[in-house]
gemmi code that builds the backbone of each chain (N, CA, C; Angstrom):
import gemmi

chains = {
    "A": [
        ("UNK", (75.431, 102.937, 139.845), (74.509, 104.051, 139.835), (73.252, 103.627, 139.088)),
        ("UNK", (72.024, 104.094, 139.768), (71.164, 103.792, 139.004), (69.825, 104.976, 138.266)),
        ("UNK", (69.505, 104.796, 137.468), (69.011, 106.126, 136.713), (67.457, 105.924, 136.297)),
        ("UNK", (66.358, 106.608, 136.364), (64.876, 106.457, 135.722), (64.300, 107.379, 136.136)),
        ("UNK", (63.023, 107.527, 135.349), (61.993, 108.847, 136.026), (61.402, 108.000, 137.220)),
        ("UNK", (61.162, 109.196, 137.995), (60.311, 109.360, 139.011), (59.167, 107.677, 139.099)),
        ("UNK", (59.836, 106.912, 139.804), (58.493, 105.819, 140.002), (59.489, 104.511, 139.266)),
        ("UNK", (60.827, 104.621, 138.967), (61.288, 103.673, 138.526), (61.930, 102.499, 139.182)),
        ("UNK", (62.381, 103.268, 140.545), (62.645, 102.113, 141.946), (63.530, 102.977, 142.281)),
        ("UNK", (64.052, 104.056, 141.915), (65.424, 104.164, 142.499), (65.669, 104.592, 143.952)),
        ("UNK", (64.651, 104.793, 144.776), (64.476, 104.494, 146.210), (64.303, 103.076, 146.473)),
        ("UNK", (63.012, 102.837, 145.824), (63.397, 100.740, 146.275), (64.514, 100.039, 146.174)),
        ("UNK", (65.174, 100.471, 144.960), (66.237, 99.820, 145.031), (67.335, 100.104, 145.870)),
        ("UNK", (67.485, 101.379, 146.413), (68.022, 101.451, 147.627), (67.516, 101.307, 148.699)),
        ("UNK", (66.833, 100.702, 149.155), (66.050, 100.359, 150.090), (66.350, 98.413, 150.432)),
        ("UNK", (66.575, 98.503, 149.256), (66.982, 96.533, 149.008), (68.372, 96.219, 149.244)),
        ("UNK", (69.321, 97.292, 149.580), (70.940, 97.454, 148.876), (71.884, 96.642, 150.632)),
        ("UNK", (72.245, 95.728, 150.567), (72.699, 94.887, 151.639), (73.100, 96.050, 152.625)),
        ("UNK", (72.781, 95.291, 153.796), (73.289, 96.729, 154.795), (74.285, 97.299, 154.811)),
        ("UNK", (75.655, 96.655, 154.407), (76.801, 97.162, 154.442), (76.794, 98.060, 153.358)),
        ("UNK", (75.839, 98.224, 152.433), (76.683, 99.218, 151.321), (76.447, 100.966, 151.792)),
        ("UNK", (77.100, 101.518, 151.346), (76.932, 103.279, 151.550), (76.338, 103.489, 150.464)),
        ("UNK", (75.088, 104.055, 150.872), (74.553, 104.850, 150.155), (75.005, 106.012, 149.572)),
        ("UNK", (75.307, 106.837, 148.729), (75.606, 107.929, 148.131), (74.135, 108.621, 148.194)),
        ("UNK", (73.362, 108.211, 147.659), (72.622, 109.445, 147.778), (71.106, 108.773, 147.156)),
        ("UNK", (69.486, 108.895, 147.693), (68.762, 108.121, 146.378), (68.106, 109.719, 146.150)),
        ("UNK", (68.744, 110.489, 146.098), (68.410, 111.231, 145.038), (69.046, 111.926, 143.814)),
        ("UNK", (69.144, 113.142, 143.902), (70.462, 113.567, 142.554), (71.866, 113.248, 142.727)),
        ("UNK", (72.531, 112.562, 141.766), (73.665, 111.827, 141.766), (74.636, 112.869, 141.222)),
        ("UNK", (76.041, 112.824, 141.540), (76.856, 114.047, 141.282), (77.926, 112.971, 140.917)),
        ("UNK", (78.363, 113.059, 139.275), (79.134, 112.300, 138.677), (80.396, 113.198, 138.364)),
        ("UNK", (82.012, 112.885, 138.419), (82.564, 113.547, 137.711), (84.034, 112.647, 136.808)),
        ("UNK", (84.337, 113.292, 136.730), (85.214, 112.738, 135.583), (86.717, 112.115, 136.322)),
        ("UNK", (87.544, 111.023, 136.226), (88.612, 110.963, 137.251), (89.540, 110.458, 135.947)),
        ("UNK", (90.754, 110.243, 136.565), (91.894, 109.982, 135.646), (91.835, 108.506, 134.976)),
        ("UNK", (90.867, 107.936, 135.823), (90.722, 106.285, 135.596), (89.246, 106.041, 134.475)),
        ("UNK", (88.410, 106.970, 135.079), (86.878, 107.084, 134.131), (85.971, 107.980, 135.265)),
        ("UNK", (84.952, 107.501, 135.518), (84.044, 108.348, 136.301), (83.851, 108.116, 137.928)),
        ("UNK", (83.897, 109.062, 138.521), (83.573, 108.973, 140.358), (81.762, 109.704, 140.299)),
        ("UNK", (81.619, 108.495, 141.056), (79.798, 109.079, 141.850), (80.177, 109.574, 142.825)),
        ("UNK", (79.650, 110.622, 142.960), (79.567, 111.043, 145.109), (78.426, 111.811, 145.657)),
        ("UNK", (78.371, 110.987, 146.923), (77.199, 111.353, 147.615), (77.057, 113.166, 147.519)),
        ("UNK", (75.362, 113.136, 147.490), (75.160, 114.615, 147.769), (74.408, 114.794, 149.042)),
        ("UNK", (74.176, 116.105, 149.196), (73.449, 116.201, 150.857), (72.041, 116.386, 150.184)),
        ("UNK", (71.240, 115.406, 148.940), (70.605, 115.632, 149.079), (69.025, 114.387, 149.500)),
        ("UNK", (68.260, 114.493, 150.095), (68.003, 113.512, 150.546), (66.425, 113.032, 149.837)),
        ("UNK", (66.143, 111.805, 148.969), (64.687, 111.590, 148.775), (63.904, 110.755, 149.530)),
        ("UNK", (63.432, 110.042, 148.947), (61.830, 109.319, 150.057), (62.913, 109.209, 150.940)),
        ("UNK", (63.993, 108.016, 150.943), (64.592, 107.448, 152.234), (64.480, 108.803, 152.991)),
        ("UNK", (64.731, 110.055, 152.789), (65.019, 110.657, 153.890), (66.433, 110.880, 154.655)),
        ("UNK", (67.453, 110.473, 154.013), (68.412, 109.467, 154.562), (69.663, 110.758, 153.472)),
        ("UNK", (69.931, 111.682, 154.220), (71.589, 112.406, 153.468), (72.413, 111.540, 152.737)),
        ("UNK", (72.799, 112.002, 151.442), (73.999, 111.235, 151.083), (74.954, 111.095, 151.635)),
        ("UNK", (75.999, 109.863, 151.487), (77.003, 110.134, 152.170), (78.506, 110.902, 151.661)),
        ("UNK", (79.165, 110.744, 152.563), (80.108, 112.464, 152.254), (81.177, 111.636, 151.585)),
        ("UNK", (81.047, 110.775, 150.510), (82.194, 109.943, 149.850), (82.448, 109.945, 148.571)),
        ("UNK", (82.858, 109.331, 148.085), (83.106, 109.010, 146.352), (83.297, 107.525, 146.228)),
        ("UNK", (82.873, 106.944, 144.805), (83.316, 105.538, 144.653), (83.823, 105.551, 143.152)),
        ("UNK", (84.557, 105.052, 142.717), (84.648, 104.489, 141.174), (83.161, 103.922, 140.674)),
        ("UNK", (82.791, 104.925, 139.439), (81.970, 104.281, 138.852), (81.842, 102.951, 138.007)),
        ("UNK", (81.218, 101.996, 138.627), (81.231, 100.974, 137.833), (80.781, 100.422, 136.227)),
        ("UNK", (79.140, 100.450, 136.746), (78.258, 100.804, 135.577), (76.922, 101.822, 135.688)),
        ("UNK", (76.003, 102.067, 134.889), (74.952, 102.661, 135.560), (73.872, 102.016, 134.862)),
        ("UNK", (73.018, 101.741, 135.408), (71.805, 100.489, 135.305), (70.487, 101.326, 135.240)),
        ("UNK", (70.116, 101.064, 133.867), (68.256, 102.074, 133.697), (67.212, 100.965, 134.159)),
        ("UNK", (66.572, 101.803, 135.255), (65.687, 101.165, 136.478), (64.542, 100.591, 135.353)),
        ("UNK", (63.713, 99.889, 135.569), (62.284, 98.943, 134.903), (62.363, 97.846, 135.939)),
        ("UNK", (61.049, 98.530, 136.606), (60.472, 96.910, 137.515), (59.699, 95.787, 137.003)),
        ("UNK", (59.681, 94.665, 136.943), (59.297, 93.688, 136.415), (59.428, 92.642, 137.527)),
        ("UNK", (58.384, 91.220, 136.693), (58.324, 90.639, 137.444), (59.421, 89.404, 137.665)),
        ("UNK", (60.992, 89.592, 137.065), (62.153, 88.956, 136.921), (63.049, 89.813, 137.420)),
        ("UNK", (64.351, 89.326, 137.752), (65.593, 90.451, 137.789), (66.347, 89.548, 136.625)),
        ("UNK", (66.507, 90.811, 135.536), (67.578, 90.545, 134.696), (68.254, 91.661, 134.088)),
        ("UNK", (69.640, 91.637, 133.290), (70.495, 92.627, 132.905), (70.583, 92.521, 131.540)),
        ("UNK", (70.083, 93.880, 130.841), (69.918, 93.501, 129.179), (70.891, 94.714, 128.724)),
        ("UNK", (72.039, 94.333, 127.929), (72.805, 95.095, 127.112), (71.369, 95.904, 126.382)),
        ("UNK", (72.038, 97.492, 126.300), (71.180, 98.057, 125.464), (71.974, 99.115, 124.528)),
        ("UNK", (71.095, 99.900, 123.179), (72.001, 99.879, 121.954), (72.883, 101.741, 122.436)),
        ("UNK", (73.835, 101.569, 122.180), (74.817, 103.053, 122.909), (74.107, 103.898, 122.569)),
        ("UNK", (73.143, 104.123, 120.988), (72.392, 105.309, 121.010), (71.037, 105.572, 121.802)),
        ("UNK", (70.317, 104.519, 122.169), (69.556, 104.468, 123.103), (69.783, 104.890, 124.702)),
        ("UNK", (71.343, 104.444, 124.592), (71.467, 104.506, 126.273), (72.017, 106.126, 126.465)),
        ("UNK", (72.412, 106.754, 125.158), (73.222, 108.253, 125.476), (72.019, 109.035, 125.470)),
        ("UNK", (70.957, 108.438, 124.743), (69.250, 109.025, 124.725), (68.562, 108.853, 126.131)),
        ("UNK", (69.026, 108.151, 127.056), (68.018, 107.694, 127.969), (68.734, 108.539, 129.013)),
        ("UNK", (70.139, 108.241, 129.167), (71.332, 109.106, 130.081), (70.778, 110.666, 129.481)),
        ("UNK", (70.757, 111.227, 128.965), (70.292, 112.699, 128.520), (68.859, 112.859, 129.244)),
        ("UNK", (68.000, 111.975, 129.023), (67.044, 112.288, 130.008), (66.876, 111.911, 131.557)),
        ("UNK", (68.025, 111.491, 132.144), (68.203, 111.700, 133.752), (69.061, 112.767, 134.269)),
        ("UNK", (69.665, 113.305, 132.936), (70.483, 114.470, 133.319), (69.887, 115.657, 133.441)),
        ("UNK", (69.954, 116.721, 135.447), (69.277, 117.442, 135.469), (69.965, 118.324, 134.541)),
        ("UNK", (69.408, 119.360, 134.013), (69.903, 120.266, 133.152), (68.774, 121.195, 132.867)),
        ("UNK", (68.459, 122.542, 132.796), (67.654, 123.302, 132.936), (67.728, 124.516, 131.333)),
        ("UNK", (69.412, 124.841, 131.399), (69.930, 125.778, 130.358), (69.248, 125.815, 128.893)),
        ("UNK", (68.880, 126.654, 128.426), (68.534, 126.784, 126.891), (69.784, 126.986, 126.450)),
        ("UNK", (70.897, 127.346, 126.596), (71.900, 128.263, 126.155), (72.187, 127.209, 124.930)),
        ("UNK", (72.992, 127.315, 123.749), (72.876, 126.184, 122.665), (74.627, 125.776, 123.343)),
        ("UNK", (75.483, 126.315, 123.428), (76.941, 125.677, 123.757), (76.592, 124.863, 124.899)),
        ("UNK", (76.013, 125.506, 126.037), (75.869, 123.869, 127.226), (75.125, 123.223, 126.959)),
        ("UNK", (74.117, 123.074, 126.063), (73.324, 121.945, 125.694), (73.939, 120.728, 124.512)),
        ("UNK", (75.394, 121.675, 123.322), (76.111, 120.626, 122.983), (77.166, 120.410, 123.879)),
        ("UNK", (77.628, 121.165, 125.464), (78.685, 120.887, 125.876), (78.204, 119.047, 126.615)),
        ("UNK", (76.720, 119.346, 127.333), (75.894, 118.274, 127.880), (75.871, 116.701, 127.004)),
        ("UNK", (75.640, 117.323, 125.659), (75.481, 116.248, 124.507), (76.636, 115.359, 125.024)),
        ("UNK", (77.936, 116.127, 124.319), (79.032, 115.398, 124.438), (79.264, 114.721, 125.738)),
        ("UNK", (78.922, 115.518, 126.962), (79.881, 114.386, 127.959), (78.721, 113.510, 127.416)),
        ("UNK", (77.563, 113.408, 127.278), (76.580, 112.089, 128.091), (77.250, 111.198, 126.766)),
        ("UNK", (78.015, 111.481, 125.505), (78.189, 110.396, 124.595), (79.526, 110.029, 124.961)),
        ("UNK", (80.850, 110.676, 125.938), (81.941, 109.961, 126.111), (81.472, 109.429, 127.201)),
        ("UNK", (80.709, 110.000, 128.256), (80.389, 109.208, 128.861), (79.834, 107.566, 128.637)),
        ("UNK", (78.787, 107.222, 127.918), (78.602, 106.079, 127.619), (79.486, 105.045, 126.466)),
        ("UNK", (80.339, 105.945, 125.954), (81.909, 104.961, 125.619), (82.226, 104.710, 126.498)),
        ("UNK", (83.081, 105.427, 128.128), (83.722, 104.573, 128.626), (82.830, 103.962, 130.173)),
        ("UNK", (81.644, 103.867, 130.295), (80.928, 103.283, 131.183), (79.827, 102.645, 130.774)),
        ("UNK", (79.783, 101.037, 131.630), (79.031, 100.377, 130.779), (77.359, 100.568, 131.434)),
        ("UNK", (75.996, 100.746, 130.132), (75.297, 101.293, 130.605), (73.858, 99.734, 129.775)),
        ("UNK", (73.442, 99.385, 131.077), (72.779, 98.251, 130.679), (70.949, 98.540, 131.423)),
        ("UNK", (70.374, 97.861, 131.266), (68.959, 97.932, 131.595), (68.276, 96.985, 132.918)),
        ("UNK", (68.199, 97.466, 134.016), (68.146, 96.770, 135.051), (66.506, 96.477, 134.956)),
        ("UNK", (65.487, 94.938, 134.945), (64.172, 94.851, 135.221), (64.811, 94.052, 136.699)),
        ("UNK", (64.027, 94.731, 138.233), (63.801, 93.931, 139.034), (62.297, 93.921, 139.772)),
        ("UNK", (62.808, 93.047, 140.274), (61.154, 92.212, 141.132), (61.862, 93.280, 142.583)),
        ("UNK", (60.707, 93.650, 143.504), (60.796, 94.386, 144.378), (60.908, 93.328, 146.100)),
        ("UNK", (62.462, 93.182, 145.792), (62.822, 91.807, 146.884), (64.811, 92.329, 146.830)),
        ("UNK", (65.227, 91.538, 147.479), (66.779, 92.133, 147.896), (67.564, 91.582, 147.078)),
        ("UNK", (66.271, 90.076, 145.933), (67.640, 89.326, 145.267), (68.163, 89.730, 144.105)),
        ("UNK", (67.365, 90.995, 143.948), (68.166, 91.698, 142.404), (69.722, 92.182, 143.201)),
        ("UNK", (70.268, 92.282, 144.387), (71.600, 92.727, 144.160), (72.144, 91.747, 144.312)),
        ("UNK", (71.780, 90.266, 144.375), (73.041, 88.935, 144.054), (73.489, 89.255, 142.382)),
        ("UNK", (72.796, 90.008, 141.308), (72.958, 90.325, 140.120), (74.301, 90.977, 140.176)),
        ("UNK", (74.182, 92.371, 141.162), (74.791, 93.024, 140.985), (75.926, 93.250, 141.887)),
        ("UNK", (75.960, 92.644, 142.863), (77.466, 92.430, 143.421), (78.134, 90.782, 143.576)),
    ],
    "B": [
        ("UNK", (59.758, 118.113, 87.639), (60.081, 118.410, 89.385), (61.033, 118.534, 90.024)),
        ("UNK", (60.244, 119.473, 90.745), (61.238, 120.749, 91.721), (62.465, 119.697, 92.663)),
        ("UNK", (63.990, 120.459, 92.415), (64.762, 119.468, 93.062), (64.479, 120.462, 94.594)),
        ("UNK", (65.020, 119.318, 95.409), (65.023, 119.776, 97.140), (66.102, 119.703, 97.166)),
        ("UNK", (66.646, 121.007, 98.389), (67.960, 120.972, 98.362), (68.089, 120.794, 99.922)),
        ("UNK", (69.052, 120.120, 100.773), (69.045, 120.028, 101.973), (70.015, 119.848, 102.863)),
        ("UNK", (70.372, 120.943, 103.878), (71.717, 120.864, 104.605), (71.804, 120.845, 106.070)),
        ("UNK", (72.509, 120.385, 106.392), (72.464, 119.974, 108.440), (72.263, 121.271, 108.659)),
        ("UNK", (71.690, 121.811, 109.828), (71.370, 122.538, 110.359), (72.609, 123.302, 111.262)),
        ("UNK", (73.261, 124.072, 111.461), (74.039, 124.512, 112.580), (74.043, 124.663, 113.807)),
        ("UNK", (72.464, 124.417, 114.024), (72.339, 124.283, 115.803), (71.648, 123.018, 116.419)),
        ("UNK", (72.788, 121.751, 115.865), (72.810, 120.918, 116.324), (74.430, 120.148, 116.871)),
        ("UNK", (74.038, 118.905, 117.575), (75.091, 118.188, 117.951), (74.745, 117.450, 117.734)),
        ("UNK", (76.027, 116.460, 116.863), (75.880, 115.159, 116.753), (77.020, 114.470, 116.809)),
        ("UNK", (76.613, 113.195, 117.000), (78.618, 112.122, 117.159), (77.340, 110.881, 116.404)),
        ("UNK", (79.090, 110.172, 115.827), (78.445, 108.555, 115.835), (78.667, 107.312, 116.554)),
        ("UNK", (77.896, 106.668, 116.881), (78.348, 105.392, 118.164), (77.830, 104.446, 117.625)),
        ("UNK", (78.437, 103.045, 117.422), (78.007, 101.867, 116.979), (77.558, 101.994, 115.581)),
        ("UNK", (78.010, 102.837, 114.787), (77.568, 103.189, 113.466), (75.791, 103.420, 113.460)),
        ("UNK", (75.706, 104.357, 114.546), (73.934, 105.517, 114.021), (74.814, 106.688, 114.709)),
        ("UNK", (74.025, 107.365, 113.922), (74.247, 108.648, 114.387), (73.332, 109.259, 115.334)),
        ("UNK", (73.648, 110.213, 116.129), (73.242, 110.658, 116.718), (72.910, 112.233, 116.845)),
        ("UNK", (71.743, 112.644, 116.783), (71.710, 114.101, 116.279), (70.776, 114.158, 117.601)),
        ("UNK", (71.106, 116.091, 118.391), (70.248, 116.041, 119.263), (70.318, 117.948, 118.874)),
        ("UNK", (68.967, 118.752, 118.776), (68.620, 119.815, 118.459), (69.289, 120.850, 119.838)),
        ("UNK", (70.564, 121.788, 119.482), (70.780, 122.480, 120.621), (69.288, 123.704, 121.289)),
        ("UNK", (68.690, 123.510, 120.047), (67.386, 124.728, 120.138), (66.270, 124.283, 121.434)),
        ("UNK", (65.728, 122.429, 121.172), (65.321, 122.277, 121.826), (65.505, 121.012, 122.537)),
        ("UNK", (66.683, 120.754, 122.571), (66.814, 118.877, 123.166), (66.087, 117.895, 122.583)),
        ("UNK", (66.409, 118.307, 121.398), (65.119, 116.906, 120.767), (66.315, 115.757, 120.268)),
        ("UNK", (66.183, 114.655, 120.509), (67.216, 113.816, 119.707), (66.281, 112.882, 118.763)),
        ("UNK", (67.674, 112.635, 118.140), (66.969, 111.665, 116.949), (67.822, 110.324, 116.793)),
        ("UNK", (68.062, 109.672, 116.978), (69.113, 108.427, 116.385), (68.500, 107.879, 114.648)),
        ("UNK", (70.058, 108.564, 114.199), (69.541, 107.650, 112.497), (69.800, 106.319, 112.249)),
        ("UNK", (69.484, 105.567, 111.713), (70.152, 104.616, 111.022), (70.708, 104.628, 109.909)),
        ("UNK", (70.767, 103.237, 109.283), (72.389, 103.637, 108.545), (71.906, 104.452, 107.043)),
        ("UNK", (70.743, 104.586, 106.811), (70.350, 104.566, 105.497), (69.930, 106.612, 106.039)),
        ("UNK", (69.102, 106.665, 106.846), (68.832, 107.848, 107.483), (70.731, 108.580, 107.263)),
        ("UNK", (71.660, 108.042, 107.875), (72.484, 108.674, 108.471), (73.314, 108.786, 106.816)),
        ("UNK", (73.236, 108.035, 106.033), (74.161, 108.420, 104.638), (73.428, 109.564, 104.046)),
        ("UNK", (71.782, 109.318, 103.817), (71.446, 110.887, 103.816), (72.135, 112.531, 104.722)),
        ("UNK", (72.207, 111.713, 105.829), (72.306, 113.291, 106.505), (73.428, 113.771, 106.611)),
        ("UNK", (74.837, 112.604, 105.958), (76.112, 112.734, 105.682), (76.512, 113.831, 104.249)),
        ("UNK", (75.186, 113.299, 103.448), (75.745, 113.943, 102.144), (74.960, 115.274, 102.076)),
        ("UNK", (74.086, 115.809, 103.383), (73.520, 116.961, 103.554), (74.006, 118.160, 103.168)),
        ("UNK", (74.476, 118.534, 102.081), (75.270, 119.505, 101.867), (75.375, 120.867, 101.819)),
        ("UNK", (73.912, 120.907, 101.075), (72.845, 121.753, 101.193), (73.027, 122.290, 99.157)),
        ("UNK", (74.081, 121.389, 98.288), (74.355, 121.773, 97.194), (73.608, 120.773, 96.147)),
        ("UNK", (74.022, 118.926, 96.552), (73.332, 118.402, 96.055), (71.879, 117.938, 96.035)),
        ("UNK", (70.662, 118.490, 95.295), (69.793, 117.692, 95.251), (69.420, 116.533, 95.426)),
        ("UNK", (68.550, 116.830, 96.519), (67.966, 115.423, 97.702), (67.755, 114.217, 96.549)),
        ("UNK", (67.003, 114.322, 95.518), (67.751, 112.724, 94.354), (68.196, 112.671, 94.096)),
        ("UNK", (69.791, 113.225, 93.906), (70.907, 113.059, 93.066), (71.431, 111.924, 94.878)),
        ("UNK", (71.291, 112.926, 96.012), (71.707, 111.794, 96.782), (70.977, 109.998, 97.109)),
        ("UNK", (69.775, 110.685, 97.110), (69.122, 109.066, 97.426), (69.387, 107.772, 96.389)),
        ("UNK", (69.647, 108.604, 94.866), (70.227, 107.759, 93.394), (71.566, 107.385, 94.118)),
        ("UNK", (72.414, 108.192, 94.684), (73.819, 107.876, 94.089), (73.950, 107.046, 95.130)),
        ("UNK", (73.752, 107.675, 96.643), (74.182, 106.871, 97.854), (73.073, 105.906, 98.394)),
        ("UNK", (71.897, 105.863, 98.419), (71.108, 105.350, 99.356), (70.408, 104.075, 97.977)),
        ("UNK", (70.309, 103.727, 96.857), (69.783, 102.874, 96.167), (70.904, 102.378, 95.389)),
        ("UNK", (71.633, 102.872, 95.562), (73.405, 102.200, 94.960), (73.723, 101.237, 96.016)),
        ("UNK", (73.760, 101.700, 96.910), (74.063, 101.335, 98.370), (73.457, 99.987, 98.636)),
        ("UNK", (71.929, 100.908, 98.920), (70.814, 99.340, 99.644), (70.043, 98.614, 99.122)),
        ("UNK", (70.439, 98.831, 97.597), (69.510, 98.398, 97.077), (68.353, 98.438, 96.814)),
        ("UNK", (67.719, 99.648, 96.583), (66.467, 99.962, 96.844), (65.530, 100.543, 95.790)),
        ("UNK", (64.398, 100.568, 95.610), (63.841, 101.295, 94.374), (63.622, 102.561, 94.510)),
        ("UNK", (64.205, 103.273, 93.382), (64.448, 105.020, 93.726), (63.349, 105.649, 93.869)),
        ("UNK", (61.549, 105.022, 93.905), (60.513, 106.119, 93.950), (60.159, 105.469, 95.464)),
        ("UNK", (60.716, 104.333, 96.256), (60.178, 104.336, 97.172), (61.473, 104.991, 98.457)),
        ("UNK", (62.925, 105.129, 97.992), (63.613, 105.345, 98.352), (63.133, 107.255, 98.298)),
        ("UNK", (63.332, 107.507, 97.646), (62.661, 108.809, 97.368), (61.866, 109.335, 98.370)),
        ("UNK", (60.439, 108.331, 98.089), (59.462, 109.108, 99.256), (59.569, 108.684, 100.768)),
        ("UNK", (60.420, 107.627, 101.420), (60.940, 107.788, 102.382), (61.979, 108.850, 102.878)),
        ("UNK", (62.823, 109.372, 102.027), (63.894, 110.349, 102.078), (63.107, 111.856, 102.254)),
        ("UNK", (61.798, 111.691, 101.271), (61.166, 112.893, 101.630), (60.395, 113.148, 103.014)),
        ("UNK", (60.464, 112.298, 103.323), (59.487, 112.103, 104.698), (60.220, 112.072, 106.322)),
        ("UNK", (61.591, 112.080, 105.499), (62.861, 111.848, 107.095), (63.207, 113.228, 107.072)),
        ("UNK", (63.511, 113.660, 105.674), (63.760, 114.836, 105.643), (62.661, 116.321, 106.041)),
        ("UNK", (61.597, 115.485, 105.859), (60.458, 116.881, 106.372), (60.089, 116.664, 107.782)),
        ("UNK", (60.392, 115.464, 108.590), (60.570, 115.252, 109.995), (61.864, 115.803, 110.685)),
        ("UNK", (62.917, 116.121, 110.286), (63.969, 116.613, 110.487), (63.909, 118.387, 110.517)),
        ("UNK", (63.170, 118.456, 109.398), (63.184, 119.972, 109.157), (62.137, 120.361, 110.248)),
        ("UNK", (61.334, 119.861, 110.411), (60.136, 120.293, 111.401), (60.939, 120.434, 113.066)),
        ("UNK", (61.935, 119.659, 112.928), (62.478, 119.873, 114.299), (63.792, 120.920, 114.273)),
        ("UNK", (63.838, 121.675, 113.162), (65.051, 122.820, 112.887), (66.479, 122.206, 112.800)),
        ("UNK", (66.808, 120.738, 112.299), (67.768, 120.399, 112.212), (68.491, 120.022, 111.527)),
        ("UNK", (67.535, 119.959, 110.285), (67.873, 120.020, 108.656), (67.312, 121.535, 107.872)),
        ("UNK", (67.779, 121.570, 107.100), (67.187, 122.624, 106.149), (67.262, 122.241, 104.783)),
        ("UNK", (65.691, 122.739, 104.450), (65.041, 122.140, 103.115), (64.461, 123.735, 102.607)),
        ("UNK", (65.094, 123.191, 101.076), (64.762, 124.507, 100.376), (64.928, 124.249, 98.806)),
        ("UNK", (64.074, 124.372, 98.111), (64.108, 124.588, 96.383), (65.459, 124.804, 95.944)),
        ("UNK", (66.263, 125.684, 96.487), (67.388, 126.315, 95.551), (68.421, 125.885, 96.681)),
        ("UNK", (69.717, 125.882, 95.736), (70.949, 125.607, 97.045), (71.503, 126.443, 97.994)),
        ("UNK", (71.577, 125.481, 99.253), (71.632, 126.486, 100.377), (72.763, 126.180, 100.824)),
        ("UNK", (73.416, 127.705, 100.890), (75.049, 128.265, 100.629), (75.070, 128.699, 102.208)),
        ("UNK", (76.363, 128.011, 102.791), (76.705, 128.592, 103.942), (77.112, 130.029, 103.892)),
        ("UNK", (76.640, 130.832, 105.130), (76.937, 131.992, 105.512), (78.006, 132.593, 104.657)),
        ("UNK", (78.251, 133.850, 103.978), (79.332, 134.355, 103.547), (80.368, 134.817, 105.090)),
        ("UNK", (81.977, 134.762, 104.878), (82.416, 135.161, 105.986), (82.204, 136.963, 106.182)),
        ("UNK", (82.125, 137.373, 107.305), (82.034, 138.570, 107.435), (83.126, 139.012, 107.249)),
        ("UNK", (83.287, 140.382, 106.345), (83.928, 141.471, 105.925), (84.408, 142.730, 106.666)),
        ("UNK", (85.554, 142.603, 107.205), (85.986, 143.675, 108.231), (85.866, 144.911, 107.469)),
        ("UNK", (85.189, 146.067, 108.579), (85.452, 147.457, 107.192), (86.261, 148.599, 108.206)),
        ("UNK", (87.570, 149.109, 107.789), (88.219, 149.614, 108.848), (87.617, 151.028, 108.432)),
    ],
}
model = gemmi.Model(1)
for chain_id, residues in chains.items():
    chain = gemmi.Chain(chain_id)
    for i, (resn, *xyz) in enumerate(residues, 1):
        res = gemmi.Residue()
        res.name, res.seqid = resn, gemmi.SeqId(i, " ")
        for name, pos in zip(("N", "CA", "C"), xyz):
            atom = gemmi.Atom()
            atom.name, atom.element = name, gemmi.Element(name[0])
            atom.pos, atom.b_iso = gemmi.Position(*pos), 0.0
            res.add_atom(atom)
        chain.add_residue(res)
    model.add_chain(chain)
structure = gemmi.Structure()
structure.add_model(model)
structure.setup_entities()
């Protein structure tokens, strides 16, 4: 899964993603919780591509914060940074104060048990030899 | 001079990961990540002991540090904290809520 504001690639980078892979979705991502750790699954909702999510689920692997640059590389980054950065891709709208600490918490078990690293790629297909 | 007295706020969330803490304002989504010197302050936040009795006992015992510069950093995390409603700073000690009193 991959996560950034608006302009970070996360259409390019699905746009680069070998033909065989299923897309889930390049727009809002619908994460939930499974007995093993976390499932992504496609939503019906569709961005630039234009292109519906698809009607599946996968085991979450890791989730990678988008930065284009002129390298592809993968930089461990520090858990309080990454539960800070995951909080700001999470849509969430509520003032209410209990879902805003209910929100807190998942995004911090969340980044205990999924590993959450910093993706810079160059805008070409060979950033996913990185990643598969 | 006036002691400061200073206690976590109640409308926040926080956990610790990788030893910082993590404080994020339920009021307005503001987060903060402390470090380790930030975060022994906001541990001994009690709201009973005076903000130098902590920076003496824990934070220049600790890191080694000189207590007037330890001091005016502590004053300065602490009035950045308060500005975001997630500490509370006050002259006199600040006593959690009494429990409410049923009256039949």
């Amino acid at each position: 899964m991959f996560a950034g504001a608006s302009g970070a690639g996360k259409t390019t980078i699905s746009r680069l993603a070998p033909a065989d892979a299923t897309l889930l979705t390049d727009e809002i991502s619908y994460v939930r919780k499974s007995a093993t750790g976390y499932d992504a699954h496609g939503t019906p909702f569709a961005g630039e591509l234009a292109r519906l999510g698809a009607h599946c689920s996968a085991p979450l692997a890791a989730l990678y914060l988008l930065r284009q640059g002129p390298e592809n590389k993968i930089d461990e980054i520090d858990p309080a940074l990454a539960t800070q950065a995951l909080l700001r891709n999470i849509l969430f709208f509520a003032r209410d104060a209990a879902l805003v600490q209910s929100v807190f918490e998942g995004a911090y078990e969340f980044v205990q048990r999924v590993p959450v690293r910093q993706l810079t790629f160059r805008k070409d297909a060979s950033v996913w030899e990185l990643l598969v | 001079m006036t002691a400061t007295y200073i206690a976590r706020s109640s409308a926040i969330a926080s956990r610790v990961l990788a030893g910082e803490t993590m404080v994020m304002s339920v009021l307005d989504s503001t987060f903060f990540t402390l470090n380790e010197v930030a975060s022994t302050i906001w541990r001994a936040a009690d709201g009973i002991t005076p903000l130098h009795e902590i920076v003496a006992r824990d934070v220049c015992h600790e890191f080694e540090v000189p207590i007037d510069e330890a001091l005016a950093d502590a004053r300065e995390f602490v009035r950045e904290l308060s500005a975001h409603g997630i500490l509370q700073i006050s002259d006199r000690p600040i006593l959690p809520p009494a429990p409410a009193i049923g009256i039949p």
